[in-house]
C-alpha positions in Angstrom: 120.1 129.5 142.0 122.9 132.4 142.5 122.5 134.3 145.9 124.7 137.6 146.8 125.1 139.8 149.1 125.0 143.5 149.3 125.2 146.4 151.8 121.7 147.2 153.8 120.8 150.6 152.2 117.2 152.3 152.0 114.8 151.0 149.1 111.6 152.8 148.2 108.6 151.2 150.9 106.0 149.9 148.8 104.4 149.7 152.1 105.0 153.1 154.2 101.5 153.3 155.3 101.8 149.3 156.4 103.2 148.5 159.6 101.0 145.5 160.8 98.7 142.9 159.6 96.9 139.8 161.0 94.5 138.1 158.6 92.7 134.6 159.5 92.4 132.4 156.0 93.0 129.2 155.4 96.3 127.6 155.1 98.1 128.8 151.8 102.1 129.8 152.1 104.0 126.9 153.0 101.2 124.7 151.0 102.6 127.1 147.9 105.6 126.4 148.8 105.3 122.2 148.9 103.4 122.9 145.6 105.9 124.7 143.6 108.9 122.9 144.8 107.5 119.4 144.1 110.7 117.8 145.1 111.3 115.4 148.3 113.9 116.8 150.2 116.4 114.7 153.1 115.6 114.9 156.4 118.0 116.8 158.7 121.3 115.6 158.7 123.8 115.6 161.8 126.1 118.4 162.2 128.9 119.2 159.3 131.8 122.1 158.8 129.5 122.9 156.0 126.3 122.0 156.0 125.0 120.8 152.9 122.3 122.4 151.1 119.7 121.6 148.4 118.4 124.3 146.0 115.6 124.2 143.8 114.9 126.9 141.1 111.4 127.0 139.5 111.2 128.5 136.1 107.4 130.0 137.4 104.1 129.3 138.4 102.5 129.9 134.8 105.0 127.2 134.0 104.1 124.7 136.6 100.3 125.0 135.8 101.7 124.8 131.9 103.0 121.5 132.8 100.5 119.8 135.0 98.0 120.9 132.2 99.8 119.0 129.7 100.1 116.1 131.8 96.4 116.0 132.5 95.5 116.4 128.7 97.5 113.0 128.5 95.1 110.7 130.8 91.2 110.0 130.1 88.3 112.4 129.6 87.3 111.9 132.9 90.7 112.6 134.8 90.7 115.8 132.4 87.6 117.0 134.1 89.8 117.6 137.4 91.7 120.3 135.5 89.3 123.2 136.6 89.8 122.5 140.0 93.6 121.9 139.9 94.0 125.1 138.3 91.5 126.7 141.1 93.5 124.8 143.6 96.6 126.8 142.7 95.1 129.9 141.7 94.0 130.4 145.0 97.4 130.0 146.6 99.0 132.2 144.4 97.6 135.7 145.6 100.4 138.6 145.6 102.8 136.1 143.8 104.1 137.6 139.9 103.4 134.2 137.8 106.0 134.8 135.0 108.6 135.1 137.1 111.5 132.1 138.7 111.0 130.9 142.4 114.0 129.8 144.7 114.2 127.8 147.4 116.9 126.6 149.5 117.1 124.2 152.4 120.1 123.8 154.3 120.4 120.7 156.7 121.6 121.4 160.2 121.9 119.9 163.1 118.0 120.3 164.7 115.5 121.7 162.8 117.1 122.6 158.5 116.6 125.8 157.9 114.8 127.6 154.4 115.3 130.1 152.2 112.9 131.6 150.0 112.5 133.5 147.5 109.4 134.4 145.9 108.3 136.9 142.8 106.0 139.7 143.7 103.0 141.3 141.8 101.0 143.0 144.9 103.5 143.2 148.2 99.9 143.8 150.3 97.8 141.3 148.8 100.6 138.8 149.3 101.0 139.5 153.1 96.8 139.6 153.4 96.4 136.4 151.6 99.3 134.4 151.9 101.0 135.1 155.2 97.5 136.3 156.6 96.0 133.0 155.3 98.7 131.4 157.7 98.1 132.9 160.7 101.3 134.8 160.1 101.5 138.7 161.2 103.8 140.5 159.6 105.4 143.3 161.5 107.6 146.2 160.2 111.1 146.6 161.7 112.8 148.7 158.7 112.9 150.3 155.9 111.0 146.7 152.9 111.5 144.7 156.3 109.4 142.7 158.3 109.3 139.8 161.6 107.2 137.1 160.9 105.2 136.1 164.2 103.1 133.4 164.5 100.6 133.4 167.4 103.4 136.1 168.8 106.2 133.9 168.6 109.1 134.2 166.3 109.1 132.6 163.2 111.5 134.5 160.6 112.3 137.3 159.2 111.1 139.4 155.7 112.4 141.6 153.2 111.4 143.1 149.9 113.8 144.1 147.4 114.1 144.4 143.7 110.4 142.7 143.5 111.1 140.0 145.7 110.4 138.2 149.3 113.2 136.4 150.6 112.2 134.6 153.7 114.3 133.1 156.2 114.3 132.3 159.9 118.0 133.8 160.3 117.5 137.8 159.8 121.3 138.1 157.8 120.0 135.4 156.0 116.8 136.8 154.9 118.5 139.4 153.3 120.8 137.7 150.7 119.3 138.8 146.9 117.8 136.2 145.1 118.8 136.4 141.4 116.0 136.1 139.3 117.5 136.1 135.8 120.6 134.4 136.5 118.3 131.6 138.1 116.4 131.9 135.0 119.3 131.7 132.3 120.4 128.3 134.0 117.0 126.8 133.6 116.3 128.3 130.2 120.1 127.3 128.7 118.5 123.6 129.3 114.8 123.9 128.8 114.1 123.0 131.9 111.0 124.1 134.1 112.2 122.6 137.6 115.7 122.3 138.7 117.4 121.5 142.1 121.0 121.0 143.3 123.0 119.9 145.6 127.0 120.1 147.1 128.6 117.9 149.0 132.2 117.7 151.0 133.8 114.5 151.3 133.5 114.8 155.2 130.6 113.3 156.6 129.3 110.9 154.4 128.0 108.7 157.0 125.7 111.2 158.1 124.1 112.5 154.9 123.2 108.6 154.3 121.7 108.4 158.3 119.6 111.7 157.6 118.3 109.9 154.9 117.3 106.8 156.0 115.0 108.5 157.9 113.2 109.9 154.8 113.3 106.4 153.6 112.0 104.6 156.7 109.1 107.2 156.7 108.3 106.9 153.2 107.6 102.9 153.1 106.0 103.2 156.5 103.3 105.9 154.6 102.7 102.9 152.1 99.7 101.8 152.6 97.3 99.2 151.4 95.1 100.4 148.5 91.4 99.0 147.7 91.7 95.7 146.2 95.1 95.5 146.5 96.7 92.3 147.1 99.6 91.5 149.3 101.7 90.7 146.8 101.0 94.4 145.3 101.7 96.0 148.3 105.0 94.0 148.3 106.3 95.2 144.8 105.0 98.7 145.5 107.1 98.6 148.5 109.9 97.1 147.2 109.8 99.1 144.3 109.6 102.6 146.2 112.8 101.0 148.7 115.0 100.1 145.1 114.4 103.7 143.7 115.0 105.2 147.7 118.0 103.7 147.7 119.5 105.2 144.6 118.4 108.4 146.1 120.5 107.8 149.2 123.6 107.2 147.5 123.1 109.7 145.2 123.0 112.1 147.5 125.4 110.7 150.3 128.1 110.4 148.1 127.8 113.0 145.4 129.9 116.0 145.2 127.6 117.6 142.9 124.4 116.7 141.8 121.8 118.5 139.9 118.6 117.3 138.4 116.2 118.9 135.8 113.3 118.3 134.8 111.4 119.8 131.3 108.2 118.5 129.3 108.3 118.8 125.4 104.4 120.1 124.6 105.2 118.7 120.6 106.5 115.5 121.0 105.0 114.7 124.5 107.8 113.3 126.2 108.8 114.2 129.7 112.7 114.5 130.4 114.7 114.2 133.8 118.3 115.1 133.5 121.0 114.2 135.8 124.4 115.5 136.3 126.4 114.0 138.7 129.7 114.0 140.1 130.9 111.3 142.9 133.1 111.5 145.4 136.5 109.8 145.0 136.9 106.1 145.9 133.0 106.0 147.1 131.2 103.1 146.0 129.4 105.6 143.8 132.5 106.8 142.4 133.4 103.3 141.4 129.9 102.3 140.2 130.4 105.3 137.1 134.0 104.8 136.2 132.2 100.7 135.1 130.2 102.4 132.3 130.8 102.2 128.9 133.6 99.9 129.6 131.8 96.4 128.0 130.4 96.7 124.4 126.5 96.0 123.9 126.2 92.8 121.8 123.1 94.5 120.5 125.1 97.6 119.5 124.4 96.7 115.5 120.4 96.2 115.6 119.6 98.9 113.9 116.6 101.4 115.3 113.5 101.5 113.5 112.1 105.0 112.8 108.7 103.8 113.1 109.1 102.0 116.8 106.1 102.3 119.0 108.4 100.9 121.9 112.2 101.2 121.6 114.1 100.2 125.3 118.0 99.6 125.3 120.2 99.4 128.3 123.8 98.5 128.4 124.4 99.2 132.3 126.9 97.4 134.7 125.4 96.1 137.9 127.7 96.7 141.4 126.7 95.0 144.2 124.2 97.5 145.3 122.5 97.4 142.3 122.3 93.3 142.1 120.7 93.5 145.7 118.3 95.6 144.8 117.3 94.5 141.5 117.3 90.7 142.8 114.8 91.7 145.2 112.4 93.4 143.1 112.4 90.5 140.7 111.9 88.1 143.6 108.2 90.5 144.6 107.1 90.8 140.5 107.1 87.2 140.7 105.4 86.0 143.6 102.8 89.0 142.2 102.9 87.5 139.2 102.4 83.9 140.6 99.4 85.3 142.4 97.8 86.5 139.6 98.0 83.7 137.8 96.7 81.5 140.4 93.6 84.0 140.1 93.0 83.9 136.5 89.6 81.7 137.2 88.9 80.9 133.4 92.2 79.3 133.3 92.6 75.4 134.1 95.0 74.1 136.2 97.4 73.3 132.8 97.4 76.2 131.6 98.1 77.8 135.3 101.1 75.2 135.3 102.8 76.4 131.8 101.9 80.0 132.9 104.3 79.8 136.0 106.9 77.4 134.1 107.4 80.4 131.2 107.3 82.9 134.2 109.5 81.0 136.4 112.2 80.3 133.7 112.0 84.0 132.5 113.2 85.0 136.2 115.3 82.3 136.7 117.6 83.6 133.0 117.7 87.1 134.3 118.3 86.3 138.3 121.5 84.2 136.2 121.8 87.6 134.1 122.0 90.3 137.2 124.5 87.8 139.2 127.2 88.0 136.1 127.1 91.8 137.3 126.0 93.3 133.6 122.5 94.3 132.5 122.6 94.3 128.4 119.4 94.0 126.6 116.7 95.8 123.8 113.4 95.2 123.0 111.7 96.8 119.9 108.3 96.9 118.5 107.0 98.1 114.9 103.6 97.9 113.4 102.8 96.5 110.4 100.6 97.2 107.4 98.1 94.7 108.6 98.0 96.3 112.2 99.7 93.6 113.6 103.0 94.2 115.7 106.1 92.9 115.7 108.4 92.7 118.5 112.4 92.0 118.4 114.1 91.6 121.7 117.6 90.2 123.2 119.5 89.8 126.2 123.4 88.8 127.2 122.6 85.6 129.2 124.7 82.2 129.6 121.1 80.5 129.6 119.8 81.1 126.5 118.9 77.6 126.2 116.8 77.6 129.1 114.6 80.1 127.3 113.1 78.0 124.7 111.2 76.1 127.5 109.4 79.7 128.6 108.3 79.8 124.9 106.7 76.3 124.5 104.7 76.7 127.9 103.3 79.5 126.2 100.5 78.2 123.6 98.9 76.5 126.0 98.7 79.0 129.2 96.4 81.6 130.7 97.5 83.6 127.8 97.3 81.9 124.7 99.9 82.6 122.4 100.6 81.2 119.0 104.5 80.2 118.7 106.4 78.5 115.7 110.3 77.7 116.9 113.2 77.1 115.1 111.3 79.2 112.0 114.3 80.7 110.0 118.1 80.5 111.1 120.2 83.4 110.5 123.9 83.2 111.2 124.2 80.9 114.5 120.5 82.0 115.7 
């Protein structure tokens, strides 16, 4: 998002005949707002020379309710039935607001409470301050010439102003006057397909307590993890342990980033959903170190050719710093105690089969624990149908106990999933 600054200077009132409003609805402006954003933002950080901000640029509302359509017509009949009220859901909380046009947002993390900018499109400036600031128990009251104090049971809470068919909100009155620049915000997202972006800059200074603001966000998000219906213990645990390895990516991404900027776009022909990252580290962080190990160790897989007809095509080729082993260690220590569990559930299984069950799962972890602690993650799997509907699948991985495999695969045919396996069936090279 591109923000400027420009002289204060009379604009045409859209409003001259407006000067107050208090309407009583329901809730709607700041839900909008955690709507359209659909990001997780930090919590507050401590004080900084320059406190760092995170912008988020949506391409528009059509687009959002574009993509949440598409995603719907993805799942079951049944979950495609919620569509109507999705869509009434939103509908309702867009009143005043133009849909075709971008939406900015900027949060800037101070010392206290972070502070927000917004800036959003308008199609009816009167309906928007019934409906939407109305709705929120928010009385607009004029103070100038397409500007407005935003009081909340009388009290304070930001400032308003109109300009160039646009709201841009903001507890600091200066602040609430900066331009947001629609196309320019638009261009950015457009030269990348994107339909949500956000960004962030850092400065070296501080590090420390970009990653303490943020381990409150993480200590509140597992603490809001909560037992689902039927769920096991051992669920809960991977869900957890998943949502604290993904967290702590997020932490150092944006601790010790000096730019980072993510986008998000769906493809409505091929289906696919894409998140792009660009990132730049601060020198000499653990971050910094962590990117200049890629594509330093060839792939030993780097000649199995891709088949065009794939229903499942994963590859990964990814160096693993300390961080990374920790965390991945951890989440295979919770998939297999789930794992363990769910075997010991399977009823119609007997206590043999139970056995080989655990001895191919326990030697599968046991290979890639031995993998992760060499520090490099290199591995494909592949899958292709075949004329007869059958499926074949290829896979590899760089491990030192390769061996150890083949006793996973003979605990197989007899196990609480049955599988028919012929070893040693053709030799090709040294394999």
């Amino acid at each position: 998002m591109a923000t400027c600054r420009e002289p204060l200077r009379p604009t045409p009132d859209p409003l001259s005949d407006f000067k107050e409003c208090t309407v009583h609805r329901p809730t709607r402006i700041l839900v909008t707002l955690a709507l359209l954003t659909t990001l997780a933002l930090p919590a507050p950080a401590r004080a900084q020379s320059t406190p760092p901000k995170v912008k988020v640029v949506l391409k528009s509302a059509d687009a959002l309710l574009k993509d949440i359509k598409l995603i719907l017509d993805l799942t079951s009949k049944a979950e495609q039935k919620q569509w109507v009220n999705i869509k009434d859901i939103v509908d309702t909380f867009l009143d005043g607001i133009d849909r075709t046009k971008p939406i900015g947002f900027t949060i800037t993390l101070k010392e206290g409470e972070d502070a927000y900018y917004l800036a959003l499109p308008i199609a009816n400036l009167k309906k928007f301050i019934n409906n939407n600031l109305g709705g929120f128990d928010i009385t607009a009251r004029k103070i100038g010439t397409s500007r407005y104090k935003l009081l909340e049971q009388k009290e304070p809470v930001g400032y308003m102003r109109y300009q160039k068919r646009y709201v841009t909100i903001d507890a600091d009155r200066t602040a609430a006057n900066a331009i947001f620049n629609g196309p320019a915000a638009t261009a950015a997202l457009l030269a990348k397909h994107h339909s949500l972006s956000a960004a962030v800059k850092n400065k070296p200074d501080e590090i420390q307590s970009r990653r303490t603001a943020f381990t409150k966000l993480k200590t509140n998000l597992l603490a809001a993890v909560k037992p689902r219906t039927n769920e096991t213990p051992e669920q809960l645990a991977l869900r957890r342990e998943t949502l604290s390895l993904q967290l702590g990516e997020g932490e150092r991404f944006f601790a010790e980033s000096e730019t980072l900027s993510l986008g998000f776009r769906l493809d409505p022909k091929t289906k696919q959903a894409h998140l792009d990252i660009d990132l730049a580290a601060l020198p000499d962080t653990e971050l910094d170190k962590a990117i200049h190990e890629l594509a330093t160790t060839p792939s030993h897989f780097a000649n199995v050719s891709r088949a065009n007809d794939s229903i499942l095509s994963f590859r990964i080729n990814h160096p693993l710093d300390a961080f990374r082993r920790t965390s991945l260690q951890g989440m295979l220590a919770a998939i297999q105690q789930t794992s363990q569990a769910e075997i010991d559930r399977t009823a119609s299984a007997t206590d043999a089969q139970k056995a080989n069950s655990k001895t191919a799962l326990n030697t599968v972890v046991t290979v890639i624990q031995a993998t992760l602690a060499k520090g490099l993650l290199d591995a494909f799997i592949q899958v292709t149908p075949t004329a007869t509907g059958a499926h074949v699948m290829v896979a590899g991985i760089r491990t030192h106990m390769g061996q150890q495999l083949r006793a996973a695969l003979v605990a197989l045919p007899n196990s609480t999933e049955p599988t028919n396996v012929q070893l040693d069936s053709e030799t090709i090279g040294d394999v």
